[in-house]
LUMKESE-435609 format. One record per residue (C-alpha): residue number from 1; residue in three letters; x, z, y. Coordinates in nm, 3 decimals. Layout:
! LUMKESE-435609
[NUM,'ALA',[X,Z,Y]]
...
END
This chain:
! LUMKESE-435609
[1,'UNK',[3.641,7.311,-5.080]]
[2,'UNK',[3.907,7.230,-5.340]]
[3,'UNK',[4.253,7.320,-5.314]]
[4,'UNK',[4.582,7.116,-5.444]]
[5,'UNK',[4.938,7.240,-5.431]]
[6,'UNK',[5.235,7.122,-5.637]]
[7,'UNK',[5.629,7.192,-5.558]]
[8,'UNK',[5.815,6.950,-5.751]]
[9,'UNK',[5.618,6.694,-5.999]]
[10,'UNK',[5.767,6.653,-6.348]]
[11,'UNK',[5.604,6.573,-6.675]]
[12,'UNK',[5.555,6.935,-6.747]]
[13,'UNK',[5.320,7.029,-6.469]]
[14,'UNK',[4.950,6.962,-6.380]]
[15,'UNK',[4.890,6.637,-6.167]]
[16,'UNK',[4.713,6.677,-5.850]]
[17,'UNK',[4.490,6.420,-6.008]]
[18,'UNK',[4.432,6.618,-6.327]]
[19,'UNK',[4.375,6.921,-6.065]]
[20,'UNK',[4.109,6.757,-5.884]]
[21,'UNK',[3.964,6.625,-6.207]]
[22,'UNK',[3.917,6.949,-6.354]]
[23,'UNK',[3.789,7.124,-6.013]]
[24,'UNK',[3.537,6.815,-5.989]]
[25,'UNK',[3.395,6.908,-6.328]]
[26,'UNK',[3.352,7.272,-6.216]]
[27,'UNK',[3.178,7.157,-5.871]]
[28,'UNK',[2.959,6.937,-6.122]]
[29,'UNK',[2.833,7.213,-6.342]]
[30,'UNK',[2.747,7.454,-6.041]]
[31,'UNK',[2.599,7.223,-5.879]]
[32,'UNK',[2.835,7.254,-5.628]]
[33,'UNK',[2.923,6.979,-5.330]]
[34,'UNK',[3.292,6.943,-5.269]]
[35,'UNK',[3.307,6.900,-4.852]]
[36,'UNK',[3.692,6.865,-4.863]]
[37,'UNK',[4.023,6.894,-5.003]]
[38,'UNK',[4.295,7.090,-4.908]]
[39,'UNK',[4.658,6.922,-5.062]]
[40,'UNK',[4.998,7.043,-5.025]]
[41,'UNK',[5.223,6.850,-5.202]]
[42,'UNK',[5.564,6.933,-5.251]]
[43,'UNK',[5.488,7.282,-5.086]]
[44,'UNK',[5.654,7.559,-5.234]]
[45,'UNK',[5.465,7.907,-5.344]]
[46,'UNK',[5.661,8.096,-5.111]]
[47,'UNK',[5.449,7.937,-4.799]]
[48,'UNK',[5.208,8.162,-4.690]]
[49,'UNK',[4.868,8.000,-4.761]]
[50,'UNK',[4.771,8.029,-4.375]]
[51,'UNK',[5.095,7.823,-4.268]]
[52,'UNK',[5.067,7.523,-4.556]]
[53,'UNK',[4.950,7.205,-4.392]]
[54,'UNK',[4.709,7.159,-4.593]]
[55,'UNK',[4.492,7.462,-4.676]]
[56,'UNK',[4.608,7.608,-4.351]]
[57,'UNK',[4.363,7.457,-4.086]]
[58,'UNK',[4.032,7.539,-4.331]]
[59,'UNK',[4.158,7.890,-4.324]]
[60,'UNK',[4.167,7.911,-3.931]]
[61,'UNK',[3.879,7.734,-3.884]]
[62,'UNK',[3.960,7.408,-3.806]]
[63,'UNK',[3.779,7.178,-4.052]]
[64,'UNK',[3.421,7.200,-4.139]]
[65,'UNK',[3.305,7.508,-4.281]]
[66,'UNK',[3.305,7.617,-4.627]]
[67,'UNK',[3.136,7.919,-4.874]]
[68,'UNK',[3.358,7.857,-5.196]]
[69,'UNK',[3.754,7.815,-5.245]]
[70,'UNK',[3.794,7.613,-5.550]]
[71,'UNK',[4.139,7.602,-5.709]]
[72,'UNK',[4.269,7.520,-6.045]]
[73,'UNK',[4.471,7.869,-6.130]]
[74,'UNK',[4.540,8.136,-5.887]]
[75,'UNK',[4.917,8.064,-5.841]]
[76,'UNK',[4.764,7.716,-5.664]]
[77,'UNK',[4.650,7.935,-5.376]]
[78,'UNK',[4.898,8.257,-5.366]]
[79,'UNK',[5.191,8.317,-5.523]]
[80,'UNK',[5.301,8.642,-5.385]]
[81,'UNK',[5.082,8.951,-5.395]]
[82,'UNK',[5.138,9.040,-5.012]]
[83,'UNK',[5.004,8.651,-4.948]]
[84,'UNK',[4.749,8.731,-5.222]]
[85,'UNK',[4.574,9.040,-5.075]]
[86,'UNK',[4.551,8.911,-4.708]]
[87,'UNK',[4.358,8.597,-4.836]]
[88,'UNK',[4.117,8.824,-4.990]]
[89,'UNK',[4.073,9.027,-4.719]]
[90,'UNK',[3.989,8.710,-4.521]]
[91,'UNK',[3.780,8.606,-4.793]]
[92,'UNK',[3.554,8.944,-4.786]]
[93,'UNK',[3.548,8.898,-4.400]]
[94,'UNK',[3.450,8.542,-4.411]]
[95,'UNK',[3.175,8.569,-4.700]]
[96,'UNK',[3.362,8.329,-4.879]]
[97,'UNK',[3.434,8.297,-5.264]]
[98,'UNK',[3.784,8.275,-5.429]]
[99,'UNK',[3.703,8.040,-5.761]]
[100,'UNK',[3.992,7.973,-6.025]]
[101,'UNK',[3.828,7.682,-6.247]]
[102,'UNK',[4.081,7.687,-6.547]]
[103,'UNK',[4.119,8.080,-6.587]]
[104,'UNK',[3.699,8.148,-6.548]]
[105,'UNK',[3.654,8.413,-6.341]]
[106,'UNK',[3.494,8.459,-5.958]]
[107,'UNK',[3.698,8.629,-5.669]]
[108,'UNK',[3.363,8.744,-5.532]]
[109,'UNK',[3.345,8.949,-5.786]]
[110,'UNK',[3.476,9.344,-5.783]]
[111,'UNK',[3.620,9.249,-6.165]]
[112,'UNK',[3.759,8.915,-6.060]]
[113,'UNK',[3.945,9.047,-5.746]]
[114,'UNK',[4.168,9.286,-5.989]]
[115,'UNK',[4.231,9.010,-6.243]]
[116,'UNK',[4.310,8.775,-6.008]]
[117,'UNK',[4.570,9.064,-5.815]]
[118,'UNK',[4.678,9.146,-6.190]]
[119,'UNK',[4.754,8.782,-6.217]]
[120,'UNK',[4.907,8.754,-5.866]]
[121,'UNK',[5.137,9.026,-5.950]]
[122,'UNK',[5.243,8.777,-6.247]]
[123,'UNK',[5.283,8.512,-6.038]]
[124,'UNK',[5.532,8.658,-5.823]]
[125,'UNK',[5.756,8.785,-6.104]]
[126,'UNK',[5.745,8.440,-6.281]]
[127,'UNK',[5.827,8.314,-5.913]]
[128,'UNK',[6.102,8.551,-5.866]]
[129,'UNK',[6.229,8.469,-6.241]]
[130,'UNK',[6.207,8.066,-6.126]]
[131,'UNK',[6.392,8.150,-5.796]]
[132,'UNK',[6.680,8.366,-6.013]]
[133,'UNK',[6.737,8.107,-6.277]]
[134,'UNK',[6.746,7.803,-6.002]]
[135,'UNK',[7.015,8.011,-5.837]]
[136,'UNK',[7.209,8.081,-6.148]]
[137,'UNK',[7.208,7.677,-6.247]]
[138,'UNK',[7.293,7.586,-5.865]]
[139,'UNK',[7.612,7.845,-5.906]]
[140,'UNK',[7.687,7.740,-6.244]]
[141,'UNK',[7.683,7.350,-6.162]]
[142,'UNK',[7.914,7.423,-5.876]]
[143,'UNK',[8.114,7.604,-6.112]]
[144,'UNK',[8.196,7.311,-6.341]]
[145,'UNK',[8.273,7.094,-6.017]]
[146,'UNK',[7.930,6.914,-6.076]]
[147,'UNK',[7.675,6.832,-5.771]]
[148,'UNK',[7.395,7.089,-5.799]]
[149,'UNK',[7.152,6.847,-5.554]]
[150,'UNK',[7.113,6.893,-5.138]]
[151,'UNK',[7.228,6.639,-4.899]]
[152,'UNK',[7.542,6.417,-5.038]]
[153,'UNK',[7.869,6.534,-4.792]]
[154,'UNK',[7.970,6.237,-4.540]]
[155,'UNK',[8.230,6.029,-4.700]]
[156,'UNK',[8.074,6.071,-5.090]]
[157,'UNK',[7.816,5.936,-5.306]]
[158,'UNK',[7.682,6.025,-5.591]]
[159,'UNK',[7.700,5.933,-5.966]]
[160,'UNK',[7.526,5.983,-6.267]]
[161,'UNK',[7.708,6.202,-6.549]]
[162,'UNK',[7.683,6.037,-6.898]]
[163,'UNK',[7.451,6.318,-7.072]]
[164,'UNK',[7.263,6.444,-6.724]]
[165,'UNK',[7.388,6.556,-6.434]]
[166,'UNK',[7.526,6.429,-6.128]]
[167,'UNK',[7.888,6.390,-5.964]]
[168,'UNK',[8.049,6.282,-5.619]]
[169,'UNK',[8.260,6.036,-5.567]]
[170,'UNK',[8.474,5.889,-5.224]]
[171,'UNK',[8.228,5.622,-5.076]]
[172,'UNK',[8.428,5.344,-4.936]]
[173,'UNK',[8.293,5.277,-4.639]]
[174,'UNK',[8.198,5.650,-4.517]]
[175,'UNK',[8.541,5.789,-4.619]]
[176,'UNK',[8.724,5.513,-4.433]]
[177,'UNK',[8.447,5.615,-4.099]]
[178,'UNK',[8.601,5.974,-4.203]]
[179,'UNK',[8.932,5.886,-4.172]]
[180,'UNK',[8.908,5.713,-3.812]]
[181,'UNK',[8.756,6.011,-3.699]]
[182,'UNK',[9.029,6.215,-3.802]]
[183,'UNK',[9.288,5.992,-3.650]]
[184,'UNK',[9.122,5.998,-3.338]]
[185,'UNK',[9.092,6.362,-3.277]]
[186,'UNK',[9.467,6.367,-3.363]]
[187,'UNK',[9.489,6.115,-3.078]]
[188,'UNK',[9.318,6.353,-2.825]]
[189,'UNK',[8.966,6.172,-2.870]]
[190,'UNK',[8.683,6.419,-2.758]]
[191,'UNK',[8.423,6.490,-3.025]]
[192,'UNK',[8.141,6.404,-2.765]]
[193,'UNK',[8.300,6.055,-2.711]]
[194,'UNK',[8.348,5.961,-3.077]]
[195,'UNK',[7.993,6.073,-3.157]]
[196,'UNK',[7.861,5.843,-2.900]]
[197,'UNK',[8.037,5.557,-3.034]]
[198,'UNK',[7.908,5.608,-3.413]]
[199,'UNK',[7.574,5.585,-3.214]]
[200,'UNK',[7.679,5.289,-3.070]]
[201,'UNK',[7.791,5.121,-3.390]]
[202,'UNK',[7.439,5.285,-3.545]]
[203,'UNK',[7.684,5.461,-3.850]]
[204,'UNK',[7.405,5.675,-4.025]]
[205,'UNK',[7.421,6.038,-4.034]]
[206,'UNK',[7.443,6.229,-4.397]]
[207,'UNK',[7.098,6.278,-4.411]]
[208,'UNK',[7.028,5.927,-4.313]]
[209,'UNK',[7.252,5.818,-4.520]]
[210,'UNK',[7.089,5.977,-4.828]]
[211,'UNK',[6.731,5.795,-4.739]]
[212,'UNK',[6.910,5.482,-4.753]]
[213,'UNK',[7.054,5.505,-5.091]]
[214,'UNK',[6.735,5.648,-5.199]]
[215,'UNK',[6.514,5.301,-5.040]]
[216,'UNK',[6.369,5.502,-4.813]]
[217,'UNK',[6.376,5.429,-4.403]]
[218,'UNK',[6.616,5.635,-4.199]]
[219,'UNK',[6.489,5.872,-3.919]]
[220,'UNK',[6.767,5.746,-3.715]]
[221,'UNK',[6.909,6.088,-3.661]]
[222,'UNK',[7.186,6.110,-3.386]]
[223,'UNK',[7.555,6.208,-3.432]]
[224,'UNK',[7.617,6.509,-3.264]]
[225,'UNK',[7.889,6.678,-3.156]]
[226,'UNK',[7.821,6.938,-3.343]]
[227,'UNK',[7.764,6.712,-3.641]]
[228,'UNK',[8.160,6.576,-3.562]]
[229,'UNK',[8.281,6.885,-3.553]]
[230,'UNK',[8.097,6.997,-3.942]]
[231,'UNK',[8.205,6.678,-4.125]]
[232,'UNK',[8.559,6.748,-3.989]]
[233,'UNK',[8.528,7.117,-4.090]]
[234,'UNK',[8.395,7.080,-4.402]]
[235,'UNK',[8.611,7.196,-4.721]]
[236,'UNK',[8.435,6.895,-4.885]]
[237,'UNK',[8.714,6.627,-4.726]]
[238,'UNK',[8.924,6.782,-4.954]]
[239,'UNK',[8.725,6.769,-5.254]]
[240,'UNK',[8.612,7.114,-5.297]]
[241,'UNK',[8.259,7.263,-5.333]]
[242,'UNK',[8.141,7.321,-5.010]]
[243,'UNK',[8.278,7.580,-4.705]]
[244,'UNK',[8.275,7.852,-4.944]]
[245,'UNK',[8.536,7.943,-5.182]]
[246,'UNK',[8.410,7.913,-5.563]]
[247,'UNK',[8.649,8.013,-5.792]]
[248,'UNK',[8.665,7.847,-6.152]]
[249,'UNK',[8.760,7.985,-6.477]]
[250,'UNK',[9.101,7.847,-6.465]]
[251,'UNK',[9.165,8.084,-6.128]]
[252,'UNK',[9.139,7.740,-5.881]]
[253,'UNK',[8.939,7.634,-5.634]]
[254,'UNK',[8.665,7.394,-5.808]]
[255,'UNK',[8.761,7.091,-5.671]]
[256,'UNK',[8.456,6.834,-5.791]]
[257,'UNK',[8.610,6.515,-5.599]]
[258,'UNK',[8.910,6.354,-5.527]]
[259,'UNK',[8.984,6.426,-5.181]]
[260,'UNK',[9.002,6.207,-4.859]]
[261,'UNK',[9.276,6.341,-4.697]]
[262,'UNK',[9.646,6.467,-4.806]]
[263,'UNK',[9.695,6.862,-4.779]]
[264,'UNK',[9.927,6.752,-4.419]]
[265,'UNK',[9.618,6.547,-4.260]]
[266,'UNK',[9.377,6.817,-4.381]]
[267,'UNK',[9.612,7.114,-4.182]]
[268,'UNK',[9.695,6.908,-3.835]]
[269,'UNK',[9.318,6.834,-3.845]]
[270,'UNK',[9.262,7.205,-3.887]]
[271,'UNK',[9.546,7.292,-3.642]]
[272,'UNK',[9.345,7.043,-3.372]]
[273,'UNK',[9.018,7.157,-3.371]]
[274,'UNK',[9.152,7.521,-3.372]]
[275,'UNK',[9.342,7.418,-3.041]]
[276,'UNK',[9.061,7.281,-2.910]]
[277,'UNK',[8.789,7.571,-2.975]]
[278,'UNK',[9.095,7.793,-2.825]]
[279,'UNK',[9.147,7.625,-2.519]]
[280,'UNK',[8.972,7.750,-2.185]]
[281,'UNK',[8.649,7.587,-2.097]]
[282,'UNK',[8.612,7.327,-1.797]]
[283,'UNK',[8.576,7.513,-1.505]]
[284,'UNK',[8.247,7.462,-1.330]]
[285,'UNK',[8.370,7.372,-1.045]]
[286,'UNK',[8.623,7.168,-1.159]]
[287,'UNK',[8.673,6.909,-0.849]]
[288,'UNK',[8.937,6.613,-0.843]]
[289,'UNK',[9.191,6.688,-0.636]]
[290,'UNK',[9.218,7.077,-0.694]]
[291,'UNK',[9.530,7.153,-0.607]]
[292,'UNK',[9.671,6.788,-0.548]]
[293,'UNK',[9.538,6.731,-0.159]]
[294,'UNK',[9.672,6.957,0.090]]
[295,'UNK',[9.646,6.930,0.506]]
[296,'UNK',[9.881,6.640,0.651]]
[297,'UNK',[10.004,6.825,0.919]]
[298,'UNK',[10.100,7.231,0.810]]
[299,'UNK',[10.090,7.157,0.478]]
[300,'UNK',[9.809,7.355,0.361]]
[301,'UNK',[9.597,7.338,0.074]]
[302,'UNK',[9.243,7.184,0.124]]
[303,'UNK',[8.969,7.253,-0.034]]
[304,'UNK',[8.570,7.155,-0.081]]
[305,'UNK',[8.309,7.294,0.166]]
[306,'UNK',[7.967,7.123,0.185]]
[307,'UNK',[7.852,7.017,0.503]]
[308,'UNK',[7.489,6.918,0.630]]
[309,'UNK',[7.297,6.733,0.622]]
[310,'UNK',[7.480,6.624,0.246]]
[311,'UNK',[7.831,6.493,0.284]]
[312,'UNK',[8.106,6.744,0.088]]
[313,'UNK',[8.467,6.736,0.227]]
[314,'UNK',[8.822,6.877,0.156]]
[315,'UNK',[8.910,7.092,0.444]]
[316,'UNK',[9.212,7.285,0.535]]
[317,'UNK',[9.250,7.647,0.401]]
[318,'UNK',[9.388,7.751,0.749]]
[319,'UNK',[9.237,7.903,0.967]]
[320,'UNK',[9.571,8.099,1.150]]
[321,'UNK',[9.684,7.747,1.260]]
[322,'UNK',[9.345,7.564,1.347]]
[323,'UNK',[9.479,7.501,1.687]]
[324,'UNK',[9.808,7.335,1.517]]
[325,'UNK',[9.646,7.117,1.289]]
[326,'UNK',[9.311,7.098,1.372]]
[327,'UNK',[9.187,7.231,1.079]]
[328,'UNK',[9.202,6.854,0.912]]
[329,'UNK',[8.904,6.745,0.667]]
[330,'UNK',[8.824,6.437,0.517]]
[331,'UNK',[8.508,6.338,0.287]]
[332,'UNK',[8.496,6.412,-0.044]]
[333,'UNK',[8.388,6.089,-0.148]]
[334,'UNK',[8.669,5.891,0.075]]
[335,'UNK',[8.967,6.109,-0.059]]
[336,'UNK',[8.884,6.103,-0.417]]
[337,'UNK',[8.835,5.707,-0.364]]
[338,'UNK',[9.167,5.634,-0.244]]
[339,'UNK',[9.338,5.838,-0.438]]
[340,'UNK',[9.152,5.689,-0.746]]
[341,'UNK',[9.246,5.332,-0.655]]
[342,'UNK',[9.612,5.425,-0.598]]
[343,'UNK',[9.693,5.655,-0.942]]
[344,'UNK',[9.495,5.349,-1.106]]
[345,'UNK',[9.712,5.051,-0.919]]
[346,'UNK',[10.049,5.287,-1.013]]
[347,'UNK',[9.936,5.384,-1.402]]
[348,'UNK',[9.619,5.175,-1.493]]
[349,'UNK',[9.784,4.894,-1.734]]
[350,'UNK',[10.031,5.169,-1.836]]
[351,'UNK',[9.972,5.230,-2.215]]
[352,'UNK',[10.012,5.587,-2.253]]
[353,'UNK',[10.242,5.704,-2.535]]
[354,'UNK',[10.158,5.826,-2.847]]
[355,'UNK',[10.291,6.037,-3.148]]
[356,'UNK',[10.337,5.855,-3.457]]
[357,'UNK',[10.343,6.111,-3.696]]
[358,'UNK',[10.601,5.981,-4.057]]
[359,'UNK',[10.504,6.224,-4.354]]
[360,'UNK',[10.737,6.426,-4.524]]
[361,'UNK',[10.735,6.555,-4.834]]
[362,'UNK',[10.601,6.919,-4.860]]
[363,'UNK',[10.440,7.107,-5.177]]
[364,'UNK',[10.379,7.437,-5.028]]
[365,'UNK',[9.953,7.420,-5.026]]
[366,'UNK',[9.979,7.300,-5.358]]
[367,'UNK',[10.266,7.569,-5.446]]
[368,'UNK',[10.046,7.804,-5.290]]
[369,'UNK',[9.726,7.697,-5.431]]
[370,'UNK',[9.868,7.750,-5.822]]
[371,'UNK',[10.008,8.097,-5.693]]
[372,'UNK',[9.690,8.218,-5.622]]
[373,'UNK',[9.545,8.092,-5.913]]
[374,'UNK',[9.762,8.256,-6.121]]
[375,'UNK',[9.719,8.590,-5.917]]
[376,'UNK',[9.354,8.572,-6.058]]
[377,'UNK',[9.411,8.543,-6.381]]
[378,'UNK',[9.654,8.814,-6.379]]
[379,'UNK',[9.402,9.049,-6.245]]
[380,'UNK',[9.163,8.953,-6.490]]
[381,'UNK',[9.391,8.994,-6.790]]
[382,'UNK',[9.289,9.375,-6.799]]
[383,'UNK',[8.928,9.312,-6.794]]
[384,'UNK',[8.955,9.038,-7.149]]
[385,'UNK',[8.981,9.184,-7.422]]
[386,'UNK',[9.221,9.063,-7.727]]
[387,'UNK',[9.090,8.742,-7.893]]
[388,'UNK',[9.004,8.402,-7.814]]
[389,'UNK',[8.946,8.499,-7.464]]
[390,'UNK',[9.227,8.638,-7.383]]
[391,'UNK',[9.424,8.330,-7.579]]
[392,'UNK',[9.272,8.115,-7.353]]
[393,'UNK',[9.349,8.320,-7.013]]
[394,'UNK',[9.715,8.340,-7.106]]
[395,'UNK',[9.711,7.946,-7.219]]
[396,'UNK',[9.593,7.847,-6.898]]
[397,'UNK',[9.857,8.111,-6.707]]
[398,'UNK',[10.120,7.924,-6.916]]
[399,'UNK',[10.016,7.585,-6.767]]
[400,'UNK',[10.007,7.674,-6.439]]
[401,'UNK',[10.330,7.835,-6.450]]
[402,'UNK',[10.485,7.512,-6.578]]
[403,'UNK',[10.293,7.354,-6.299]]
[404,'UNK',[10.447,7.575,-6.044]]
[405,'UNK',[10.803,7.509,-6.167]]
[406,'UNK',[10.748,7.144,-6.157]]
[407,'UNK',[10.613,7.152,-5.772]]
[408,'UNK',[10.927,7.364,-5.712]]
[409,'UNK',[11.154,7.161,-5.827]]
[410,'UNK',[11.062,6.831,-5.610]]
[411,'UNK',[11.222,6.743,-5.328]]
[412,'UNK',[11.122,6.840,-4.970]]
[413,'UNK',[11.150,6.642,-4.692]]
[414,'UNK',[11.074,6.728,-4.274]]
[415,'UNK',[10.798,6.521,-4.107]]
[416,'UNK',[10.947,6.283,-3.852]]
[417,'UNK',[10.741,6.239,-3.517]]
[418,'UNK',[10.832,5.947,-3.284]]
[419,'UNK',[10.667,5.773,-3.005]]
[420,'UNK',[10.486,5.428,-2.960]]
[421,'UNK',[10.300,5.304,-2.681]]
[422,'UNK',[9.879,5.311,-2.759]]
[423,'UNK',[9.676,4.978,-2.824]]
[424,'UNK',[9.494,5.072,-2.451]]
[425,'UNK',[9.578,5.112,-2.129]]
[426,'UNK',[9.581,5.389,-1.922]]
[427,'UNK',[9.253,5.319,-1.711]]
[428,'UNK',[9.082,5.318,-2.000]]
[429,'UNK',[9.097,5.668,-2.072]]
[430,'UNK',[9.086,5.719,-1.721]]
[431,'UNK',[8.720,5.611,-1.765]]
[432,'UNK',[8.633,5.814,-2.035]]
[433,'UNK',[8.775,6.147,-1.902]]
[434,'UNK',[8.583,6.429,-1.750]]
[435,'UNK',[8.698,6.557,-1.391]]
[436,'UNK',[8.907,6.811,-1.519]]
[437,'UNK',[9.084,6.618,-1.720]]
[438,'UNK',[9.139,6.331,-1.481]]
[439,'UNK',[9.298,6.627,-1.235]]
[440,'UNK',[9.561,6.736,-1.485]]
[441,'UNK',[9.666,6.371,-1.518]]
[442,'UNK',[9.716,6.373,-1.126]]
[443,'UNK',[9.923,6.701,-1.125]]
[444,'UNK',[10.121,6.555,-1.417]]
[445,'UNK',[10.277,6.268,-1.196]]
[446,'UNK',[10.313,6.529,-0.916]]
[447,'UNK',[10.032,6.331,-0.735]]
[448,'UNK',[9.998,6.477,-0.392]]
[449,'UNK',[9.734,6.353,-0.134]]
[450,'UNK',[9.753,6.369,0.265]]
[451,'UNK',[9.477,6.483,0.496]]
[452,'UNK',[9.499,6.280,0.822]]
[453,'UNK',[9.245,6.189,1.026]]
[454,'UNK',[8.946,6.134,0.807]]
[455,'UNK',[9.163,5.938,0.557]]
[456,'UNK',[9.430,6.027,0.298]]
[457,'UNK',[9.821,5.881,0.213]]
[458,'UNK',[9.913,5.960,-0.171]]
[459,'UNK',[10.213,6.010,-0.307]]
[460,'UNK',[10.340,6.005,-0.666]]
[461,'UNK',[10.638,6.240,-0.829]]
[462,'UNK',[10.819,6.192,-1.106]]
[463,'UNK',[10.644,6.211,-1.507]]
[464,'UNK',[10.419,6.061,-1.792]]
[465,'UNK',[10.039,6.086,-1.725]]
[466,'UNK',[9.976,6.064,-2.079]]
[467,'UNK',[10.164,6.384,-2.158]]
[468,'UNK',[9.761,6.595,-2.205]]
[469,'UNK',[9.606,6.342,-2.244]]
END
């Protein structure tokens, strides 16, 4: 059986073709019969050779059975020396024969087994080496504000860099999908509902996204709210490298992209989904007319008892006064219904007001931002020692300094907030709201709902049911 594996294929490495070539030639001479092949492509060494989809099921037994392990070099099968050693072990055990065709030698062999561990151990230091030097390029791309590779952030694309290399810039179309979002969570718009209606529209996910612009077919993959709430978290709306904080040599934030929102959308975004991960979960038993219906005759509040064989109902609390007011109750179903129709006939082609929010003028991130910066470079003026280094520390402390004077010196100016009515009516967010929301916009009007007789009379107080909303 001949095995295949390849990571990444460049010019610089051995073809799967030119791997079964030289395996075939090897079968050849032996007079060996090749009764399979066992390819992982684009696999990486640090799979465990039982686990690889390929070589995997011949291991455990699951394709026909075999009495020599052809590969092309030892690093094709095992990488590590811990992987290494257990697929010899399971060799001994299995009678089977471990043959590298380029590098001569038999695994079956006591000699063979401690070159091949010998050049295992090799392996897995040339592996570690590959993984260290990959993570030094990814850190020092990132560094220079260049795209080290991954999965593009939602809102960017990205562009080749005359001389290699790869940058982001604002996609059109996803930034402006970015920048509804944002103004609809700032209009009280849950996450769950605006994820629903980028799967309504079919608006592509990141990852889909990526297969697109690549020719390949999307997997459709769903927005989630989860996958709201990480575009709108993401550090990359603003341009910067990711959620972490890398720091560049001029003491800033890299910032590798021009950014899709101002500093003051950026915060009240923040501020929003702060309040929102803050605020106290719907209650379980969240029902509509908690604390809005109460007993037409003492006055009592009702609440929800179940009742066989599988109507629910909103009884009166008391039980002193039964005799007084008969302990009134009316069905669930019935109360909610009427009460319903009548907030709806009151405040459905209401449009609820919202704030419309004027921008002022206000430097202080950026103030900040340079202030920082310079704080870094301050601490690192002990550690540079007198020369062209330290020339260029204090030249780039002097620029930021005039920087910070200029930001200083403009003009500040308060945000003004004002109220308009919305482009919807009120029954439509009715319909979209979740029972516990739909009871706060009861107790907001002062709604309160009668008990009598099986039925309910609702009255309305005094306010705006789109104060929470």
């Amino acid at each position: 059986m001949g095995i295949i594996r390849l990571s990444v294929l460049t010019e610089a490495t051995t073809s799967p073709e030119r791997q079964r070539e030289l395996i075939e030639q090897w079968a050849s001479v032996q007079g060996h019969r090749i009764v399979g092949w066992a390819e992982d492509l684009g696999v990486s060494a640090s799979v465990e050779p039982f686990q690889r989809p390929g070589l995997g099921p011949w291991l455990r037994g699951e394709r026909e059975s075999f009495d020599v392990l052809a590969c092309w070099r030892v690093d094709r099968v095992a990488r590590r020396v811990l992987h290494f050693a257990k697929l010899l072990e399971w060799a001994e055990g299995s009678r089977v024969s471990i043959v590298s065709v380029s590098e001569g030698f038999d695994l079956g062999t006591p000699f063979g087994r401690v070159v091949a561990q010998i050049i295992a151990a090799l392996a897995e230091g040339e592996y570690a080496a590959i993984k260290e030097r990959s993570r030094a390029s990814y850190t020092k791309l990132e560094r220079l504000g260049r795209f080290p590779g991954g999965v593009v952030p939602f809102g960017y694309r990205p562009v080749p860099i005359p001389g290699g290399g790869v940058a982001l810039e604002i996609d059109p179309d996803a930034a402006e999908i970015v920048r509804d979002m944002v103004r609809r969570v700032l209009e009280g718009e849950s996450l769950a509902w605006i994820a629903r209606e980028l799967n309504d529209r079919q608006i592509p996910t990141a990852t889909d996204l990526q297969r697109i612009r690549r020719g390949k077919k999307p997997r459709g993959t769903q927005w989630k709210v989860i996958t709201v709430s990480h575009v709108l978290r993401s550090w990359t709306l603003m341009g910067y490298v990711g959620s972490k904080e890398v720091i560049g040599e001029d003491g800033l934030r890299v910032r590798r992209a021009e950014p899709i929102l101002t500093d003051r959308e950026w915060a009240e975004l923040q501020a929003e989904m702060n309040r929102r991960r803050n605020r106290s979960r719907p209650r379980r038993d969240a029902s509509l007319l908690r604390r809005v219906i109460v007993c037409g005759v003492c006055g009592k509040p009702c609440y929800r008892f179940r009742s066989k064989p599988s109507y629910v109902y909103y009884r009166c609390a008391s039980r002193v006064e039964v005799e007084t007011c008969g302990n009134r109750s009316v069905r669930q179903d019935v109360a909610e219904g009427i009460v319903t129709e009548e907030f709806l006939k009151r405040f459905g082609d209401v449009r609820p007001m919202l704030e419309e929010r004027i921008p002022g003028e206000d430097h202080s991130a950026e103030i900040k931002r340079v202030e920082e910066a310079l704080d870094r470079l301050s601490e690192r003026l002990e550690l540079v020692p007198p020369g062209a280094a330290l020339d260029a520390v204090l030249a780039r402390m002097a620029d930021h300094q005039k920087t910070l004077d200029r930001l200083r010196s403009l003009p500040t100016r308060a945000e003004e907030i004002r109220e308009v009515p919305a482009p919807y009516l009120f029954r439509e967010v009715w319909s979209g709201a979740d029972t516990q929301t739909r009871n706060g916009f009861l107790r907001s009007v002062g709604t309160r709902a009668y008990a009598l007789d099986g039925t309910v009379t609702v009255e309305f107080g005094q306010g705006d049911p789109s104060g929470d909303h």
